[in-house]
N, CA and C atoms as an extended XYZ file, in Angstrom:
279
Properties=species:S:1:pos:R:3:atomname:S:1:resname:S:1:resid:I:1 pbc="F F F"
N         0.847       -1.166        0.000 N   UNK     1
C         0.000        0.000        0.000 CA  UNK     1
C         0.901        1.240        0.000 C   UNK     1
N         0.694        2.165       -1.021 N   UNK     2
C         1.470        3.256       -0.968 CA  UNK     2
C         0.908        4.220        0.640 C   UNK     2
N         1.809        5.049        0.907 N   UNK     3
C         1.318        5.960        2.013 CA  UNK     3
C         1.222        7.313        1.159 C   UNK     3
N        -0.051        7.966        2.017 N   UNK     4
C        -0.911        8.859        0.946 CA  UNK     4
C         0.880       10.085        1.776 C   UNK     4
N         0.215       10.757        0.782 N   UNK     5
C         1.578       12.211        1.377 CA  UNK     5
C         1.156       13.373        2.006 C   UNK     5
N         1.338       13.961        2.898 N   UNK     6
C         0.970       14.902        3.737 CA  UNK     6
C         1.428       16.468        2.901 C   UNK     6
N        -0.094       17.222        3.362 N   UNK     7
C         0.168       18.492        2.507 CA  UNK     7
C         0.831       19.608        3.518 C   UNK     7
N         1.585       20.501        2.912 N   UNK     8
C         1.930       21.831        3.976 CA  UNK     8
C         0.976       22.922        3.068 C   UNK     8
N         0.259       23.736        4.279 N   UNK     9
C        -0.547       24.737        4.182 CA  UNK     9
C        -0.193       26.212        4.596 C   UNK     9
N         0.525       26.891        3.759 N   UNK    10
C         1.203       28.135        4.074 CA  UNK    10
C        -0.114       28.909        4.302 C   UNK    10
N        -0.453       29.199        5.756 N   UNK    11
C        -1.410       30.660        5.773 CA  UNK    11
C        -1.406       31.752        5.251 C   UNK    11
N        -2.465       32.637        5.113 N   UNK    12
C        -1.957       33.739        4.203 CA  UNK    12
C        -2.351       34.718        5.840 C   UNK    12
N        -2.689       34.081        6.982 N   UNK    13
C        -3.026       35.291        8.166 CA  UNK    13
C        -1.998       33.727        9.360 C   UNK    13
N        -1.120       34.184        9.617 N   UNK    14
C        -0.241       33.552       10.632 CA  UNK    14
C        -1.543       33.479       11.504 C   UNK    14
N        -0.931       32.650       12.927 N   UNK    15
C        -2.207       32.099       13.864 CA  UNK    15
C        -1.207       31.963       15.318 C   UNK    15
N        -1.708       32.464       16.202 N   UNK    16
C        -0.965       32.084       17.476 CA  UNK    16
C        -1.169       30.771       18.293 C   UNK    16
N        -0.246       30.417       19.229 N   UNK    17
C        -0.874       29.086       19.821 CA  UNK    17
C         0.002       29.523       20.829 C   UNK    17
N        -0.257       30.104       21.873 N   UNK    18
C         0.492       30.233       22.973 CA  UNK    18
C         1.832       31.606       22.857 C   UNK    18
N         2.343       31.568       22.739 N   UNK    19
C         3.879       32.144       22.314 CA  UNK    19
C         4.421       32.209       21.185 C   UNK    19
N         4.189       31.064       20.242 N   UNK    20
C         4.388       30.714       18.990 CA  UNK    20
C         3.522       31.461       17.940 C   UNK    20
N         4.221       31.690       16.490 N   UNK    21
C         3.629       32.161       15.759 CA  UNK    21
C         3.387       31.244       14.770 C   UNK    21
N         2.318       30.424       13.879 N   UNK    22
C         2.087       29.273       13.384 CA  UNK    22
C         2.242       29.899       11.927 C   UNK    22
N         2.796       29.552       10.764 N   UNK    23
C         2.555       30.415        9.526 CA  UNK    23
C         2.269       29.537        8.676 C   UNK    23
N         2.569       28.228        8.667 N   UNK    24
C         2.340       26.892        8.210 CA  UNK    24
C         1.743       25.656        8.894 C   UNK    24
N         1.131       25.112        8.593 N   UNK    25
C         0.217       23.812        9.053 CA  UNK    25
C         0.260       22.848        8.401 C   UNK    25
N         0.730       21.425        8.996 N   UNK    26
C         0.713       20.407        8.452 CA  UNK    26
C        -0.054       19.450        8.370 C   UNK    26
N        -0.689       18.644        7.158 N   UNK    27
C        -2.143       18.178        7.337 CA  UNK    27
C        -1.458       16.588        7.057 C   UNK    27
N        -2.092       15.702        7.479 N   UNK    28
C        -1.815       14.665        7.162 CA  UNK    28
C        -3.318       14.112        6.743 C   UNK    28
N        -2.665       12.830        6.213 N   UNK    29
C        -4.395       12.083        5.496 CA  UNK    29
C        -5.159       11.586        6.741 C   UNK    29
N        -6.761       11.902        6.681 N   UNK    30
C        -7.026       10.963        7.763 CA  UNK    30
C        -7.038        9.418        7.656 C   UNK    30
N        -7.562        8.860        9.070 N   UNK    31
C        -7.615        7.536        8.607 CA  UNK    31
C        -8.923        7.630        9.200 C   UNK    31
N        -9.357        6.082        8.613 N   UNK    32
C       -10.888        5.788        9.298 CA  UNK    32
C       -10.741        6.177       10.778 C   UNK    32
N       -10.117        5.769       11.956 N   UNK    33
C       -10.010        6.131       12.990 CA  UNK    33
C       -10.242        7.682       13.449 C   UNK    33
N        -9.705        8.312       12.782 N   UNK    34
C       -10.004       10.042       12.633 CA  UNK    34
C       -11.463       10.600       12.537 C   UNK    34
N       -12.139        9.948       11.840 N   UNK    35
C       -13.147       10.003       11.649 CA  UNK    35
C       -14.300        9.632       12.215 C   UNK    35
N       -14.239        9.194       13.181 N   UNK    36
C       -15.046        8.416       14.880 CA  UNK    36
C       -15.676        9.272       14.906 C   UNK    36
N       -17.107        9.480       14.969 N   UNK    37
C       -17.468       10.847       15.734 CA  UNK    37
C       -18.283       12.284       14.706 C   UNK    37
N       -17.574       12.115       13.629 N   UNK    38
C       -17.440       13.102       12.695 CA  UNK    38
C       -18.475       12.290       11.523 C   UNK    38
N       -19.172       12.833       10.640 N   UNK    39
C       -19.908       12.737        9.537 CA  UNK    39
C       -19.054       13.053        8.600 C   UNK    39
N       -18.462       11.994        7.349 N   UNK    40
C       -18.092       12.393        5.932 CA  UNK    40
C       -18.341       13.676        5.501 C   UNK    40
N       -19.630       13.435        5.409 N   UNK    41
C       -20.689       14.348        4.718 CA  UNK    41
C       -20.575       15.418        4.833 C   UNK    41
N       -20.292       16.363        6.354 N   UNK    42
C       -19.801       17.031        6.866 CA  UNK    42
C       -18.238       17.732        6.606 C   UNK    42
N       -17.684       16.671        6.276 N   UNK    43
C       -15.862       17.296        5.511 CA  UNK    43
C       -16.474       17.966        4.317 C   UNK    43
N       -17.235       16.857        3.742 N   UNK    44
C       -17.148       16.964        2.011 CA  UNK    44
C       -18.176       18.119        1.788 C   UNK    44
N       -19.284       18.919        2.709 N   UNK    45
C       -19.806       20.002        2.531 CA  UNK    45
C       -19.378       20.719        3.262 C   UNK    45
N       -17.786       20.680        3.710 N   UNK    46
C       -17.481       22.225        4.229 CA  UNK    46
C       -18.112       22.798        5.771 C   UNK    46
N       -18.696       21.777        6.579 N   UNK    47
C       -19.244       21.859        7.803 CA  UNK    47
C       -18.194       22.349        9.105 C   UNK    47
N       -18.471       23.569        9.368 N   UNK    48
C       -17.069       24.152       10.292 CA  UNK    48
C       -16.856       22.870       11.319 C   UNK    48
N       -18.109       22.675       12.266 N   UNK    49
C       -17.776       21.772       12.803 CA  UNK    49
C       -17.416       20.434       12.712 C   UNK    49
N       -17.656       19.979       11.854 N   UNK    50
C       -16.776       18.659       11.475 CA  UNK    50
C       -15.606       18.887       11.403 C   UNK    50
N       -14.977       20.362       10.532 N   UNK    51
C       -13.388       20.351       10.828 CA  UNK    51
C       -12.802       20.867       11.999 C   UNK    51
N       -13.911       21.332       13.062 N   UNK    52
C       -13.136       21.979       14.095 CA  UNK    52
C       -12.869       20.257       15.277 C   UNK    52
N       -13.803       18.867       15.041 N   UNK    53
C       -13.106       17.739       15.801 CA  UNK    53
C       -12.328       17.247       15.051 C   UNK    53
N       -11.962       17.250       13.411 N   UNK    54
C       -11.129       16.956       12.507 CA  UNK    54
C        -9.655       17.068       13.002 C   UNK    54
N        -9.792       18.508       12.504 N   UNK    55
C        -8.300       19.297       12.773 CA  UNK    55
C        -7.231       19.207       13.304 C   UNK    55
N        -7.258       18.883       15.073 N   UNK    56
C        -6.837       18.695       16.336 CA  UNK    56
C        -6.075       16.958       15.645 C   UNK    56
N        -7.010       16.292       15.165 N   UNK    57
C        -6.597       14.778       14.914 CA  UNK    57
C        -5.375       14.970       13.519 C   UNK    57
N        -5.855       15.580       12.941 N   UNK    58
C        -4.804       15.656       11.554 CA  UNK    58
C        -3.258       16.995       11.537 C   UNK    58
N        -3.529       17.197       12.483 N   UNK    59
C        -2.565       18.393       12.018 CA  UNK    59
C        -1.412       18.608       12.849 C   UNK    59
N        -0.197       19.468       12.202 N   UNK    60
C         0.939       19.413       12.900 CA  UNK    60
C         1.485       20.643       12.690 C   UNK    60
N         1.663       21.233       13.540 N   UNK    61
C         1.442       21.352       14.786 CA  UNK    61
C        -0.265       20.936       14.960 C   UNK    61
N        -0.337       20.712       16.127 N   UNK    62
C        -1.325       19.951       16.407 CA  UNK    62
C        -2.425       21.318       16.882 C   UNK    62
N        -3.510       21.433       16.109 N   UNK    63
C        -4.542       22.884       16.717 CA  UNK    63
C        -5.138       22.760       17.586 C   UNK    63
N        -5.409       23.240       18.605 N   UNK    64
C        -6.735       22.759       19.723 CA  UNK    64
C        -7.637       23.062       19.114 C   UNK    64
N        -8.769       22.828       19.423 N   UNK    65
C        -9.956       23.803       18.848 CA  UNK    65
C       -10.551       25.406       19.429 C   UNK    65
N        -9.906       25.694       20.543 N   UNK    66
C       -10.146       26.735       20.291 CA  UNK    66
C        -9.179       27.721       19.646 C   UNK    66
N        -7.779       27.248       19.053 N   UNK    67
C        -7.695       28.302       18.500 CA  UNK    67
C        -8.058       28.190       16.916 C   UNK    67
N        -8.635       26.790       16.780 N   UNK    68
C        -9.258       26.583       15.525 CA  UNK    68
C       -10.696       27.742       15.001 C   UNK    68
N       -11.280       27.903       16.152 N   UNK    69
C       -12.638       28.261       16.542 CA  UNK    69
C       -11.800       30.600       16.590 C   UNK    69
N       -10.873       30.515       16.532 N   UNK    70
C       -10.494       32.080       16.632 CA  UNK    70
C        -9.861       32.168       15.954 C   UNK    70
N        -9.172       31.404       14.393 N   UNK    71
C        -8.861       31.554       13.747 CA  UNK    71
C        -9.855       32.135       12.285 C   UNK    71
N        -8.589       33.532       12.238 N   UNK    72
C        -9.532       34.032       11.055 CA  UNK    72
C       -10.044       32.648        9.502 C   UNK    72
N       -11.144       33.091        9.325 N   UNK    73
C       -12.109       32.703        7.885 CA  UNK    73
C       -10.831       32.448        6.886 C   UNK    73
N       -10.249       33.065        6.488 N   UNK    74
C        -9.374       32.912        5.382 CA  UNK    74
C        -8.231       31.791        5.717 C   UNK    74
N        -7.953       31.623        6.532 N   UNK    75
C        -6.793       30.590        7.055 CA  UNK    75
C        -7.429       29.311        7.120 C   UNK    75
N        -9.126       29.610        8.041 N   UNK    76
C        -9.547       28.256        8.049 CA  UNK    76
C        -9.928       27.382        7.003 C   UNK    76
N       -10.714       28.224        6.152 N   UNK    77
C       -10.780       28.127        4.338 CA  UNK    77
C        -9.396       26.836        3.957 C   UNK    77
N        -8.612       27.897        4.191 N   UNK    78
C        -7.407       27.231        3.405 CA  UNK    78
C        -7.280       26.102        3.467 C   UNK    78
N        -7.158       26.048        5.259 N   UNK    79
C        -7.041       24.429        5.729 CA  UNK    79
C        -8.195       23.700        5.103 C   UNK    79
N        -9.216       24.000        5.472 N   UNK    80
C       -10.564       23.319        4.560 CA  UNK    80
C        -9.911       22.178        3.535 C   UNK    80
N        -9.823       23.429        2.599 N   UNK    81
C        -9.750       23.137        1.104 CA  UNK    81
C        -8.727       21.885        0.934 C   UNK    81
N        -7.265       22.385        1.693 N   UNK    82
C        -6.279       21.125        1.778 CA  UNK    82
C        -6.702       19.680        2.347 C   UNK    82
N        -7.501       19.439        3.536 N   UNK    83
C        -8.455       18.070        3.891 CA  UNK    83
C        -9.224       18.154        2.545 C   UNK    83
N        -9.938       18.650        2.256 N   UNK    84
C       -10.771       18.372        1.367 CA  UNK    84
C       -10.208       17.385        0.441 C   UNK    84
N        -8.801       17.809       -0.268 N   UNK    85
C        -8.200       17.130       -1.585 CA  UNK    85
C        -8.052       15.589       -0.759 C   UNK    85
N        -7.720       15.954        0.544 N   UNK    86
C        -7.641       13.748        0.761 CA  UNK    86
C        -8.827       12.977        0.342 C   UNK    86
N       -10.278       14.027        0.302 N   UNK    87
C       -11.223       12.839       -0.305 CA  UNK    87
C       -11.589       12.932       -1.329 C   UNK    87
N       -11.069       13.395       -2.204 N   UNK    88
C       -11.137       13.501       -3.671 CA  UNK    88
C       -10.438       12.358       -4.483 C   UNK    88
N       -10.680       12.253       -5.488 N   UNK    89
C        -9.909       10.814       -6.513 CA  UNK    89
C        -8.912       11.657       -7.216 C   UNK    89
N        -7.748       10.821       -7.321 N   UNK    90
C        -6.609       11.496       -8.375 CA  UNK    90
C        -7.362       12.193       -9.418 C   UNK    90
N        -7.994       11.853      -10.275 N   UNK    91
C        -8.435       12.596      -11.420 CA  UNK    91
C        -8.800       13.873      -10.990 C   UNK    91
N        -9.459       13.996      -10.024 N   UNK    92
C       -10.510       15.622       -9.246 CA  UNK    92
C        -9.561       16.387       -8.697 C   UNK    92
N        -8.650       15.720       -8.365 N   UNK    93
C        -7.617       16.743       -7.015 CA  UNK    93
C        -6.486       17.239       -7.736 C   UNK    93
């Protein structure tokens, strides 16, 4: 089985997490396990909250949710869009 490849998500609005200034985010693929809890349906229409228990599970640095939840619209977008391409088929993505 190939291993899917993890995307980097350059913000276009940096994000704080304590002390740190975050300017990049690393997404990895989910796995079924990630997904406990959460509705597909919900990734694949863009449902904030599905990506705000998502997020925390896929990402590196790792987001809590609340600073998922105070992160500006345009950053969260971004991230969006990057999960999004893991459930898409080669041809679409």
């Amino acid at each position: 089985m190939t291993k899917a490849k993890t995307k980097v998500i350059t913000l276009s609005t940096p994000i704080e997490i304590g002390d740190k200034t975050i300017k990049q985010v690393t997404l990895r693929p989910p796995t079924a396990g990630d997904l406990l809890g959460i509705a597909v349906s919900g990734i694949i229409s863009m449902e904030a909250g599905a990506y705000m228990k998502l997020l925390p599970r896929i990402t590196s640095p790792a987001l809590p949710e609340a600073t998922i939840a105070a992160m500006p619209v345009r950053s969260f977008t971004e991230i969006m869009n990057g999960v999004l391409e893991f459930f898409m088929t080669p041809d679409v993505a």
